[in-house]
VEXDREN-2710 file (C-alpha; in Angstrom, 1 decimal):
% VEXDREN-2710
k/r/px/py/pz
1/UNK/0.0/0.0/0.0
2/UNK/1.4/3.8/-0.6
3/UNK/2.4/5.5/1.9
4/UNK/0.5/8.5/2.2
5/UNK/1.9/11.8/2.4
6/UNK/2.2/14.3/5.8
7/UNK/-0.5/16.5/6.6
8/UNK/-0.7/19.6/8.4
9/UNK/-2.9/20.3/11.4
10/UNK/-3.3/23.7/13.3
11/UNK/-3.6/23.2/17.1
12/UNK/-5.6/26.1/17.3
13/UNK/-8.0/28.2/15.4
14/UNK/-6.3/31.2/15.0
15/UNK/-6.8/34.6/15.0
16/UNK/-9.4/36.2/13.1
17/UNK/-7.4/39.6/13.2
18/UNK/-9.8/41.7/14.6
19/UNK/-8.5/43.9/17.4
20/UNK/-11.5/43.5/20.1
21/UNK/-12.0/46.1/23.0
22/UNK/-12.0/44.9/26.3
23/UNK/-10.4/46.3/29.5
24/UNK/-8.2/44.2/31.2
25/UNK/-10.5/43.7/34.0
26/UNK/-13.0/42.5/32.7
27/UNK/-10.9/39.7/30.3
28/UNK/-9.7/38.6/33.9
29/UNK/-12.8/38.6/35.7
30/UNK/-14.4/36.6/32.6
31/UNK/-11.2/34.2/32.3
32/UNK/-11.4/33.3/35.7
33/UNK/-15.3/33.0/35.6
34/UNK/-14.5/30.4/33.2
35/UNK/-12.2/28.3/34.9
36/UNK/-14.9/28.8/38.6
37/UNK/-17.5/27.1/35.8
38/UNK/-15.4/24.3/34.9
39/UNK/-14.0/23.9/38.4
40/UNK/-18.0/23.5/38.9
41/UNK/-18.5/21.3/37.2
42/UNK/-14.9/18.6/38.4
43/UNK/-16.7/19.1/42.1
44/UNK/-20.2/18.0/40.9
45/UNK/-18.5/14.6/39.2
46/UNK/-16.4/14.2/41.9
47/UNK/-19.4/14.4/44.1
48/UNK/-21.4/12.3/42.4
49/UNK/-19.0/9.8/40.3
50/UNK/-19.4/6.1/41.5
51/UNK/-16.2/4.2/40.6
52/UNK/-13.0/5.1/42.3
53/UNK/-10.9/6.0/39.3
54/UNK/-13.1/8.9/38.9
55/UNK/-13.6/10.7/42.3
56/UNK/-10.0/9.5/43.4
57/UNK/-7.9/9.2/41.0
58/UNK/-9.1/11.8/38.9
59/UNK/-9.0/9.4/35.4
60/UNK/-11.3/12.7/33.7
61/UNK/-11.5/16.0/31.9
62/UNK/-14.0/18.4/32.1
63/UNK/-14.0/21.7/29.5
64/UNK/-15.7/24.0/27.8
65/UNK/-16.1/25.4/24.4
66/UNK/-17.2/27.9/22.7
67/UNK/-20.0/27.4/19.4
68/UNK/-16.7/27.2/17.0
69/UNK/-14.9/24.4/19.5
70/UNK/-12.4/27.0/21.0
71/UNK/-11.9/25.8/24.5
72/UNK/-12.8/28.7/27.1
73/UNK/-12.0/27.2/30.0
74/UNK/-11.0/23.7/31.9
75/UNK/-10.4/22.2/35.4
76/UNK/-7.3/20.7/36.5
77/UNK/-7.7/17.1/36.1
78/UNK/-6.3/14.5/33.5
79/UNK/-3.9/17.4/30.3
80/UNK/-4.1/14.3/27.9
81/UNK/-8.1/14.3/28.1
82/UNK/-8.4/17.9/27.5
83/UNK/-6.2/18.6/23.7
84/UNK/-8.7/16.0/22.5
85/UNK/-12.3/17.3/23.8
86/UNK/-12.6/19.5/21.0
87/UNK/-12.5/16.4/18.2
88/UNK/-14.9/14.6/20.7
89/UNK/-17.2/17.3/21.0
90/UNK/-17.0/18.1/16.9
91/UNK/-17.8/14.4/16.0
92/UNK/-20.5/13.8/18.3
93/UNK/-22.2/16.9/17.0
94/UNK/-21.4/16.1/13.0
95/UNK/-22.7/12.3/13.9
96/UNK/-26.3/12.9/15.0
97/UNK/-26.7/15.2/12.3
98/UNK/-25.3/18.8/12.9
99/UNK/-26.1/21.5/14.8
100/UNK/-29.6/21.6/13.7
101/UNK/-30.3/18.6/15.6
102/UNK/-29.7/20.1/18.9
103/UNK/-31.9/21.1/21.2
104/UNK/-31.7/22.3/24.8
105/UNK/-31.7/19.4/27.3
106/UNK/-29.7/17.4/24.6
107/UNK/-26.9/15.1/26.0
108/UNK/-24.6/13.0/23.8
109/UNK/-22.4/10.2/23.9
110/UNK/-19.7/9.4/22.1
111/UNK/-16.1/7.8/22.1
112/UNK/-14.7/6.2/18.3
113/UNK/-10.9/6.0/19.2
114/UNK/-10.4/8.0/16.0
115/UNK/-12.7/11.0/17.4
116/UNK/-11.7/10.7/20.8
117/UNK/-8.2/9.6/20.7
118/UNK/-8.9/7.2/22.9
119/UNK/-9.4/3.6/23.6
120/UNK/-13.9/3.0/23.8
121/UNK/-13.5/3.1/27.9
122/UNK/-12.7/7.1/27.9
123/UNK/-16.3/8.1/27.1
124/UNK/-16.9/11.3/26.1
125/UNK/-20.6/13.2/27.3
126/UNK/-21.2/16.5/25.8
127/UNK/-24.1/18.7/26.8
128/UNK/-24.9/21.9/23.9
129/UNK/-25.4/25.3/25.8
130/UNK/-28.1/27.7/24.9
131/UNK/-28.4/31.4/26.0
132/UNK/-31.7/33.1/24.7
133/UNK/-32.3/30.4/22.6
134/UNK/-28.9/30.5/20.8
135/UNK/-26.2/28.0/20.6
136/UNK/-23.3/29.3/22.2
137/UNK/-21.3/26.3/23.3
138/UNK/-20.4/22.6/25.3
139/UNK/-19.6/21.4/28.0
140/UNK/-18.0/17.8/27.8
141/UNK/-16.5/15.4/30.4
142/UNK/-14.2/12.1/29.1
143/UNK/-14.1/10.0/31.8
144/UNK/-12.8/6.2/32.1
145/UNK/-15.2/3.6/32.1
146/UNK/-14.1/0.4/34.2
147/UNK/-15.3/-2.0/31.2
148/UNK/-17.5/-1.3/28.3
149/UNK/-17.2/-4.6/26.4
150/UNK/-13.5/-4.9/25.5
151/UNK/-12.5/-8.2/24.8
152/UNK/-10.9/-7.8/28.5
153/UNK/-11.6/-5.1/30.6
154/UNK/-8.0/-3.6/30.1
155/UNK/-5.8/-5.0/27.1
156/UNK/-2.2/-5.0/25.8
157/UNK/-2.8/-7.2/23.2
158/UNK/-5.3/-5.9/20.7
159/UNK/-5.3/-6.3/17.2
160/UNK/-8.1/-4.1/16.1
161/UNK/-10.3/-1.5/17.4
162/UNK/-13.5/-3.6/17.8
163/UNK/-12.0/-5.6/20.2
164/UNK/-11.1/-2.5/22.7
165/UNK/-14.8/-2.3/23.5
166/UNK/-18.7/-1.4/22.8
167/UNK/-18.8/1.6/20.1
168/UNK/-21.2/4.8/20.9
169/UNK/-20.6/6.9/17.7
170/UNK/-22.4/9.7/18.5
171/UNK/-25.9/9.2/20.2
172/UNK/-28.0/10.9/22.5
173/UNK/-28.6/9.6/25.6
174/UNK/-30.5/12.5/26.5
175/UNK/-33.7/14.4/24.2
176/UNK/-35.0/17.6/25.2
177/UNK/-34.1/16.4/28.9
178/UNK/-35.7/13.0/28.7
179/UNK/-33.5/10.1/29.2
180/UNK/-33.4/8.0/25.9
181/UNK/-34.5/4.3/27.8
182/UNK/-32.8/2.0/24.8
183/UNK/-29.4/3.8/24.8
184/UNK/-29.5/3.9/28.6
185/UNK/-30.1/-0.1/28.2
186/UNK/-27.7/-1.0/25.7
187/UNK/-24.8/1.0/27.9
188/UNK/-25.2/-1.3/31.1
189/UNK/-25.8/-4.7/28.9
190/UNK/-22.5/-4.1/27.2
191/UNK/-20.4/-3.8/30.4
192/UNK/-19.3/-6.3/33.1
193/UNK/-19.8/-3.7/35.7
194/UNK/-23.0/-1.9/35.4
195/UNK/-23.6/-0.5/38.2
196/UNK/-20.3/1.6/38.3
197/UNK/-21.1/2.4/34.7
198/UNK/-24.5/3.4/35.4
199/UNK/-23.3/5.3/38.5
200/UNK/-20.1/7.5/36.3
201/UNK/-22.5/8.4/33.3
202/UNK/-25.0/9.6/35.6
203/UNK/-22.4/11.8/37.1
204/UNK/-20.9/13.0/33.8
205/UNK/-24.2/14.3/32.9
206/UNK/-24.6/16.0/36.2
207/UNK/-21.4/17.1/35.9
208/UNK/-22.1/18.9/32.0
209/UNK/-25.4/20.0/33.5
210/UNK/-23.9/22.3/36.4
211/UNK/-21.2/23.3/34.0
212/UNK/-24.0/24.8/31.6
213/UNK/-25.4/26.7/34.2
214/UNK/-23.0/28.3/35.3
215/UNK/-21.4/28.9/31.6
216/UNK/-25.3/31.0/31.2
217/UNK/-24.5/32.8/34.0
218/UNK/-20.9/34.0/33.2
219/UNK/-22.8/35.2/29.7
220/UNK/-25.6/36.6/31.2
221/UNK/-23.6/38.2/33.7
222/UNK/-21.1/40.6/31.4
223/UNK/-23.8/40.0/28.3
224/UNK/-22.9/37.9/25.0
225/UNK/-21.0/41.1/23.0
226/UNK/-19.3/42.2/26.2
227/UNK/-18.6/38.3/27.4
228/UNK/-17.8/37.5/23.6
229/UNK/-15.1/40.7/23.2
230/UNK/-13.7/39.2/26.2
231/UNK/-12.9/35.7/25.3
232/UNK/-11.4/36.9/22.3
233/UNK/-8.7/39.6/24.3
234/UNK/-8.0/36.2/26.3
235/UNK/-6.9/34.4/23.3
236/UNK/-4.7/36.8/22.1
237/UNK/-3.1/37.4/25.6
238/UNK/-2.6/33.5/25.9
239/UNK/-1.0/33.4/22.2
240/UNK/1.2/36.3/23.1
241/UNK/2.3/34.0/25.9
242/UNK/3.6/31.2/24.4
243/UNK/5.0/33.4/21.9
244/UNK/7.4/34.7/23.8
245/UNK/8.9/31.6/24.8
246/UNK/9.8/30.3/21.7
247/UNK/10.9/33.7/20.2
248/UNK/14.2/33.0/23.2
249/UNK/14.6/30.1/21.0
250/UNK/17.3/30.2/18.2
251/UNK/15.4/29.5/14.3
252/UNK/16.2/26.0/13.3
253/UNK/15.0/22.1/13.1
254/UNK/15.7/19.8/16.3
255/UNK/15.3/16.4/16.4
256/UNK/14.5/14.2/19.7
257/UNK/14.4/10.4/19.8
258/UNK/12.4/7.8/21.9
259/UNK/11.4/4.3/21.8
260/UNK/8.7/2.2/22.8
261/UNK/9.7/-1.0/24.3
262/UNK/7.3/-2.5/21.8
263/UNK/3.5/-2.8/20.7
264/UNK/1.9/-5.4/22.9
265/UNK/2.0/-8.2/20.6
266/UNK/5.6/-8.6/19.4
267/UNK/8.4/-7.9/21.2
268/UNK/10.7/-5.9/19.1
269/UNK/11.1/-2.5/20.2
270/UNK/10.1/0.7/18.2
271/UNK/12.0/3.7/17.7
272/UNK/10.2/7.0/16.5
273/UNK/11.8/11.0/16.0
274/UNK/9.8/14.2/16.6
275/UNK/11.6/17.4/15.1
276/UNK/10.5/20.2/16.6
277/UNK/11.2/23.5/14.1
278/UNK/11.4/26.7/15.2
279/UNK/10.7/30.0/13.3
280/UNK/10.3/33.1/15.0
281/UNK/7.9/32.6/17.3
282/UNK/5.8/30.0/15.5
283/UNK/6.6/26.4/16.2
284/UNK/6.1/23.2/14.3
285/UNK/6.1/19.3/15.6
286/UNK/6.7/17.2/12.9
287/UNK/5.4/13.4/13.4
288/UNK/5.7/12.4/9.8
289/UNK/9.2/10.2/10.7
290/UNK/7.5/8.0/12.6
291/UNK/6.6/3.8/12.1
292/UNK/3.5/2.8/10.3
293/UNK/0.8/2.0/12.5
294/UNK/1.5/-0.8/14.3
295/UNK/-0.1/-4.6/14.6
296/UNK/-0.7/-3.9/18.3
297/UNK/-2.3/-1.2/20.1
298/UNK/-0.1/1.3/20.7
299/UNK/-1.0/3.9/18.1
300/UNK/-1.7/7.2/19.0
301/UNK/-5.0/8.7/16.9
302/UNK/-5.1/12.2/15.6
303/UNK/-6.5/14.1/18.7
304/UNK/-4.2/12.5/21.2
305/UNK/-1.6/13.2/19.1
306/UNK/-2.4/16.5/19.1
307/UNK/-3.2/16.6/22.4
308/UNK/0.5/15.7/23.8
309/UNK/1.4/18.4/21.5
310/UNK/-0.8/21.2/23.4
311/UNK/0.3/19.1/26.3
312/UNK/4.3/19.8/25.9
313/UNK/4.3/23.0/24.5
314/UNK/1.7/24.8/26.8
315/UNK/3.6/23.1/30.4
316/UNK/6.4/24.1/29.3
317/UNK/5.9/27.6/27.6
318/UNK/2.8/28.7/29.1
319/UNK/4.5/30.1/32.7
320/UNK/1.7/28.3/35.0
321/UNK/-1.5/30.0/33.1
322/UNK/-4.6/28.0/33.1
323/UNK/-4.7/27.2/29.6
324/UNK/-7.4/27.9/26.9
325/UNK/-7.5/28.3/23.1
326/UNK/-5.2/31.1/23.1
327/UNK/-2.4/29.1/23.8
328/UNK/-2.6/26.8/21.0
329/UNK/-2.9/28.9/18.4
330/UNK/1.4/29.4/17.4
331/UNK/1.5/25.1/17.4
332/UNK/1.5/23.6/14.3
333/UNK/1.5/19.4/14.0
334/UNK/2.7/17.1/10.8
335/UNK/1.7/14.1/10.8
336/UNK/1.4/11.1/8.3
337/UNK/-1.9/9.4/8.2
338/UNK/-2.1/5.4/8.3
339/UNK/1.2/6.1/10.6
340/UNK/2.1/4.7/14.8
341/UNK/0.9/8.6/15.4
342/UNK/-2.1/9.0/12.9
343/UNK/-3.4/5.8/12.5
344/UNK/-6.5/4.5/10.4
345/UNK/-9.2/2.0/11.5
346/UNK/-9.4/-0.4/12.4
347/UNK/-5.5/0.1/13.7
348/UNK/-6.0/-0.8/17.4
349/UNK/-5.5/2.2/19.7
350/UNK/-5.8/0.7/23.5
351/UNK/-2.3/2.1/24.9
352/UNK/-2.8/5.7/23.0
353/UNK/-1.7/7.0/25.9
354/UNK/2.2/5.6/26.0
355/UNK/3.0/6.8/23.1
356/UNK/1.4/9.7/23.3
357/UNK/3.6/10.1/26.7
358/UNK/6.5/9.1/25.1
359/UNK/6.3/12.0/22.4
360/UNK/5.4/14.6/24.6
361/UNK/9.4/13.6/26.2
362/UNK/11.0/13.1/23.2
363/UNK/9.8/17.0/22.0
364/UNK/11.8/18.3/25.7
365/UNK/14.3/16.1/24.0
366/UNK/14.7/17.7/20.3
367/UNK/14.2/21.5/22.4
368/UNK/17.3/20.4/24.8
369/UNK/19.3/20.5/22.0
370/UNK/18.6/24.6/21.6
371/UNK/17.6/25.7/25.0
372/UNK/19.2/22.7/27.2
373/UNK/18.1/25.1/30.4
374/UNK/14.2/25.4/29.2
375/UNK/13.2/21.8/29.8
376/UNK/13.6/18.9/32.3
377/UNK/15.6/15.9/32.1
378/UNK/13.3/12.4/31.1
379/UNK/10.6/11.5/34.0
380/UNK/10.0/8.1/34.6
381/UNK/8.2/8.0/31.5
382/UNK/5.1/6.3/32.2
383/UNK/1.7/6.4/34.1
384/UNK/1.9/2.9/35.1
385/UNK/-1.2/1.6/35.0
386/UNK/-3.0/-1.5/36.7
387/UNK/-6.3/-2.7/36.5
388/UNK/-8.0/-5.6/38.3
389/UNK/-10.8/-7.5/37.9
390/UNK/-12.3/-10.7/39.0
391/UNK/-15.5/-12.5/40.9
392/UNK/-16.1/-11.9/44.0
393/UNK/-15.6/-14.8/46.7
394/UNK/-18.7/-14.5/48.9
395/UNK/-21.0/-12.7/46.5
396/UNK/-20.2/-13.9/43.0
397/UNK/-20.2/-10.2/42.0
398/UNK/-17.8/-9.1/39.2
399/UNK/-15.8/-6.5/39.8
400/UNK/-13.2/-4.2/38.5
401/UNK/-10.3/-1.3/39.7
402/UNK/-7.9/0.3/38.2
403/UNK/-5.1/3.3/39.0
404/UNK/-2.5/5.1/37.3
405/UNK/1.4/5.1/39.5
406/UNK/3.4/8.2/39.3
407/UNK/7.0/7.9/38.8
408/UNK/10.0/10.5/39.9
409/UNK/10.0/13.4/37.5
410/UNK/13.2/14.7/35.3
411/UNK/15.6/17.4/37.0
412/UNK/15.9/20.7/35.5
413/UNK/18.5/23.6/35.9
414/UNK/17.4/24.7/38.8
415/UNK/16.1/21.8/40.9
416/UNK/15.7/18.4/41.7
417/UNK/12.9/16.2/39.7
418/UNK/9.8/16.6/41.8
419/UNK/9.0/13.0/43.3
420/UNK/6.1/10.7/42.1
421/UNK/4.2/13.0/39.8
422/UNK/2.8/12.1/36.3
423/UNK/3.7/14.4/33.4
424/UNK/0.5/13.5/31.0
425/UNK/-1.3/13.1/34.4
426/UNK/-0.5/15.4/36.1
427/UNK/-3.5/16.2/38.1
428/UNK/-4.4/12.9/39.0
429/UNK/-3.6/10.4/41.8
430/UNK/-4.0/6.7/42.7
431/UNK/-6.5/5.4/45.1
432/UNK/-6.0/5.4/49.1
433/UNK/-5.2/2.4/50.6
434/UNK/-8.4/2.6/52.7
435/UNK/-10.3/3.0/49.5
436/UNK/-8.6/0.2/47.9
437/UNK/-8.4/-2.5/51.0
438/UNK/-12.0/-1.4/51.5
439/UNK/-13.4/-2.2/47.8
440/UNK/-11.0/-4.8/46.6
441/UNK/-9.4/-8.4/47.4
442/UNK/-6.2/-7.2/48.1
443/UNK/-4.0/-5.5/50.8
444/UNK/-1.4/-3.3/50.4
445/UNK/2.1/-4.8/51.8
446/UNK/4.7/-2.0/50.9
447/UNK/4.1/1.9/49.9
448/UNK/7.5/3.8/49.9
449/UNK/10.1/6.1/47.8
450/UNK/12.3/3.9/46.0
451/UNK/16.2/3.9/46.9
452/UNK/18.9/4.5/44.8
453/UNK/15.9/4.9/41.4
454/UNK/17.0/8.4/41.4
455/UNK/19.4/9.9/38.2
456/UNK/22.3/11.1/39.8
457/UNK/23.3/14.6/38.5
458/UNK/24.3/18.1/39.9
459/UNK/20.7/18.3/40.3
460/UNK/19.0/14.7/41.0
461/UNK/16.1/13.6/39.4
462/UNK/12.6/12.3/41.5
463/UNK/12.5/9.1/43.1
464/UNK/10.1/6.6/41.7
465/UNK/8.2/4.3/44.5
466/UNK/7.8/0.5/45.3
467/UNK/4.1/-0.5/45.6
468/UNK/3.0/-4.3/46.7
469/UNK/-0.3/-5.6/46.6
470/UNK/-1.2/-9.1/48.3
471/UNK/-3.5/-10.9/47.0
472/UNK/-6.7/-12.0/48.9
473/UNK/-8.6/-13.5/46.1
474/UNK/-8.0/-15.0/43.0
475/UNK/-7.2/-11.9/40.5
476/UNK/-6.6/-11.4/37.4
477/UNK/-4.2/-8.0/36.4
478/UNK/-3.7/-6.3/33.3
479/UNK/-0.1/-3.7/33.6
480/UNK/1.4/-1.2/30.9
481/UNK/4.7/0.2/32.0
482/UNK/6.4/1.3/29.3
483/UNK/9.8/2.5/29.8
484/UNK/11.2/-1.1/30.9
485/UNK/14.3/-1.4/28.2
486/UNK/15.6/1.6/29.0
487/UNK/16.6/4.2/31.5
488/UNK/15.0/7.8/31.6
489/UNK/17.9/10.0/30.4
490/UNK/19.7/13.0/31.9
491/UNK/20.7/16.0/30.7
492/UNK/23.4/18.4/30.3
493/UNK/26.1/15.7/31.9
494/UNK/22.9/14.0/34.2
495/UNK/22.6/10.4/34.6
496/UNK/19.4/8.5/33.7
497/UNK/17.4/7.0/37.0
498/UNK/15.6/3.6/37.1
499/UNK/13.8/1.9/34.6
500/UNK/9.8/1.2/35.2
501/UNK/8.8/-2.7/35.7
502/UNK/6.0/-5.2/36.9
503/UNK/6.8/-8.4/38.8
504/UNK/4.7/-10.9/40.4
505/UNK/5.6/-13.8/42.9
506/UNK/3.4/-16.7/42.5
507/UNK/2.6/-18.3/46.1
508/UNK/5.3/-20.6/45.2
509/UNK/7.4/-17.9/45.4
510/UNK/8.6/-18.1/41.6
511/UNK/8.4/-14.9/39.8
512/UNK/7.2/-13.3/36.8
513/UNK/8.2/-10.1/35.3
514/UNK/5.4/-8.3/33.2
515/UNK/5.7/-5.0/32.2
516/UNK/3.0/-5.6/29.6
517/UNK/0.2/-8.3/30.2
518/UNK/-3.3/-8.8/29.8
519/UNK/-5.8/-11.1/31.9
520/UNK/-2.9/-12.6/34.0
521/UNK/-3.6/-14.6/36.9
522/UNK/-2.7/-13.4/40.4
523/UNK/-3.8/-16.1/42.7
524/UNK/-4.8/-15.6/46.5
525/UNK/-1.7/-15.3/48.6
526/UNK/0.6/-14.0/45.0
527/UNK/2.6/-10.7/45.2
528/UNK/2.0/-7.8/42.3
529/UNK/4.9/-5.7/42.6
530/UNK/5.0/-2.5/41.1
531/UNK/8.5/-0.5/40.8
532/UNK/8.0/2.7/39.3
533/UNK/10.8/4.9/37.5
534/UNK/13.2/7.7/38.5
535/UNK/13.8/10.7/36.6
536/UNK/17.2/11.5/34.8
537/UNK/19.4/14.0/36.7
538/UNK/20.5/17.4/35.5
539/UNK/23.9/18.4/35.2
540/UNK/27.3/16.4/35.9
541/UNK/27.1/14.4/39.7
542/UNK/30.2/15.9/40.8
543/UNK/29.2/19.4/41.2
544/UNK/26.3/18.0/43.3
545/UNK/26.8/20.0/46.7
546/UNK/28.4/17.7/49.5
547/UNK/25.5/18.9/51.7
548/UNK/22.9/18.1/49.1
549/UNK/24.0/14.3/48.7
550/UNK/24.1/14.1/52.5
551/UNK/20.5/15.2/52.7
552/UNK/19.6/12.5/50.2
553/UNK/21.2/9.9/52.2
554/UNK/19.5/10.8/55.6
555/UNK/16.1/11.6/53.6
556/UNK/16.4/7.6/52.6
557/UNK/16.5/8.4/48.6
558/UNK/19.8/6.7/48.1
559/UNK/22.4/4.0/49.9
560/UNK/25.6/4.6/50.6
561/UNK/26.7/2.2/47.9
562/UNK/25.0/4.3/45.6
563/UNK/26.3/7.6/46.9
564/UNK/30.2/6.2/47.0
565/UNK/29.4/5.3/42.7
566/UNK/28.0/8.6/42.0
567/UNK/29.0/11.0/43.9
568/UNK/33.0/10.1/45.1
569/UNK/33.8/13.6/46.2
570/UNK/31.4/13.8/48.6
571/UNK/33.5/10.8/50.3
END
């Protein structure tokens, strides 16, 4: 088959190059109005969310657009989720017919990997917004489902898309305000745990529902001309931003490489480059020199590819400002379609997430080579998931949990890597061990900072942790940590820090190492143990102050052994 050629996506709609009048205080008081709606509406999912992976660990998104899908505002809670809510939200809409076809009270459903970027379990819910009977915007939540059909509730070993789970391509779950009964009944037949699911869509269209109030009040409020002139002298402040980041950056093409450790059905690993070209203050991430889409599921669809993009460049250039449209608007994204980071059904897409993660490094890689002090050394380089599942003992119930693990975090010139943090998630958390014990057939043996996983460097990077889980009840586990080949690297003369893995110990005590597995047994009394990464230090070890390596040493992050290997003058 010929290969087809790049293709070039804006991150943002741009400017329309009108100058619009609004004071300063008023853009402010209407930006943060924004964000209070969307914070509105994480609280009322939170609140109201049944599974654990929702109102603990925070596995959601919840934004808002404007009629022409410019996001407005959004709620700190998963970044990966939020680049893609504006494809969600366009392909729901297009789906059930167009605009014309919505009508207030309206609440869809929707989640095509290709639409969503996603695998089926991230389900999007999107709720139009009327103000004096005129369409003026969303508000959507994408929130992970615990199982929706897949051919297991979490997989690694996919071949195509319709085995990742039950497709919704755009349906309305909601008319006029009346709940649709036959969508409603076809979501909880097609899931192993229904009454979780039942329980999280509920609260995702609570959730849209307070967020649409309150967007009506922030427009009725300042008034749609005055509210509308507003929005638009955001934008162009939050452009301006990011601008002036990458105007400090000299003109030129850089080039970072990563690898996968491979694509859940073979083995062999997969390196990828992302150049990243500079001009002025306009920047350009080129995905085109990528693998074809791969045989197992770790290909990255259009929106989540786009979506790390936004991702890396608005962390890193956007000096700690909630972001919005505005932001977006100097990125530009290449990418080749029927490629590892544009794929084409029915290319499976279950991990989108890793390499999605993985690029959003690999771009701080390519920028290191211009502005080595702008960006952090490698993270861990994974969110580390785990899910479980199984039959309950003493009820015969099914059930189903899942959590992201943080890892330690890259060093930069400046500072240490922060310790167990997600980069892609960086808002969320895993469960409490009460919440866990409470809910599941397991216990939680060990909970700590990792020794001697840091990257040693005049700056050290963030610890990654140990987590073990006992085993109460016969279990099976799916895991996906990537990052297992290879070490998170350092920077400017920093060492990389530990690699990410997955082990079990069978009650025999034999072992298992699984990094990547799908519907593995765990049986009562076995061991999951979860090692998480350390981040790459910054900078050579031996201008690490004496005092500084003595502080790690007494704070437990690293032996003696390892302190005597790395850092000799301190000795």
């Amino acid at each position: 088959m010929k290969r087809k050629d790049p293709v070039l996506h804006l991150a943002g709609v741009p400017s329309d190059g009108i100058a619009y009048e609004s004071d300063p205080i008023t853009t402010e008081v209407v930006r943060h109005a924004l964000n209070s709606a969307a914070n509105q509406m994480k609280r009322a999912l939170i609140r109201t969310a049944f599974s654990p992976i929702i109102y603990e660990v925070l596995d959601f998104a919840v934004a808002i657009y404007d009629r022409r899908l410019r996001m407005l505002s959004q709620a700190p809670s998963l970044p990966m989720f939020m680049g893609t809510l504006n494809f969600a939200v366009r392909e729901a809409v297009r789906n059930i017919g167009g605009e014309d076809k919505l009508f207030e009270g309206d609440v869809l459903m929707y989640n095509w990997a290709y639409g969503t970027g996603s695998h089926p379990q991230d389900m999007v819910v999107v709720m139009p917004v009327f103000f004096e009977g005129e369409l003026i915007g969303y508000t959507a939540i994408k929130g992970h489902w615990l199982d929706i059909a897949a051919k297991d509730p979490y997989c690694t070993d996919t071949t195509d898309v319709f085995q990742e789970g039950t497709v919704f391509p755009g349906v309305k779950i909601y008319k006029k305000g009346e709940l649709n009964d036959d969508i409603y009944r076809m979501v909880l037949g097609n899931s192993r745990v229904p009454k979780a699911v039942s329980g999280d869509l509920d609260a995702q269209v609570t959730g849209c529902r307070v967020g649409a109030k309150s967007f009506v009040e922030v427009v009725s409020r300042f008034g749609l001309e005055t509210y509308r002139n507003a929005v638009e002298h955001m934008f162009d402040h939050g452009e301006a931003v990011i601008r002036s980041f990458f105007e400090k950056i000299p003109d030129g093409r850089y080039v970072g490489h990563g690898e996968m450790d491979d694509n859940g059905v073979t083995k062999d690993r997969i390196p990828f480059e992302i150049a990243v070209e500079v001009k002025g203050s306009d920047v350009t991430l080129d995905f085109s020199n990528v693998p074809d889409a791969q045989g197992g599921p770790v290909n990255s669809p259009l929106p989540s590819t786009i979506s790390a993009s936004r991702v890396a460049i608005t962390m890193l250039a956007g000096y700690g400002e909630a972001p919005h449209e505005g932001h977006f608007r100097p990125l530009k994204v290449i990418t080749r379609p029927g490629s590892m980071f544009d794929p084409e059904p029915p290319s499976p897409c279950f991990l989108y997430g890793w390499p999605a993660l993985q690029a959003i490094e690999v771009i701080y890689n390519a920028i290191s080579k211009a502005l080595p002090s702008g960006v952090p050394a490698c993270s861990g380089g994974c969110i580390c998931s785990v899910v479980w599942w199984g039959t309950r003992e003493a009820t015969g119930e099914a059930w189903a949990d899942g959590a992201p693990h943080p890892t330690g975090q890259g060093a930069w010139n400046g500072g240490d890597g922060g310790t167990m943090l997600h980069i892609s998630e960086s808002a969320t958390r895993f469960t409490p061990i009460e919440v866990w014990e409470a809910r599941n057939p397991f216990l939680v043996e060990r909970l700590a900072l990792a020794e001697d996983s840091v990257g040693p460097g005049k700056y050290r990077g963030g610890p990654g942790m140990d987590l073990f889980f006992e085993m109460t009840e016969d279990t099976y586990i799916t895991t996906v940590f990537e990052r297992s080949k290879n070490q998170p690297w350092g920077l400017e003369g920093g060492l990389g820090g530990r690699a990410n893995n997955a082990v079990v110990r069978m009650p025999d005590g034999t072992e298992h190492i699984l990094p990547k597995t799908t519907h593995f047994l765990v049986p009562k009394g076995g061991l999951l143990k979860l090692h998480t990464g350390g981040g790459g230090g910054y900078g050579l070890p031996s201008e690490r102050p004496v005092e500084k390596v003595r502080d790690d040493l007494a704070d437990g992050y690293i032996s003696e052994a390892f302190a005597r290997e790395n850092y000799p003058h301190a000795f």
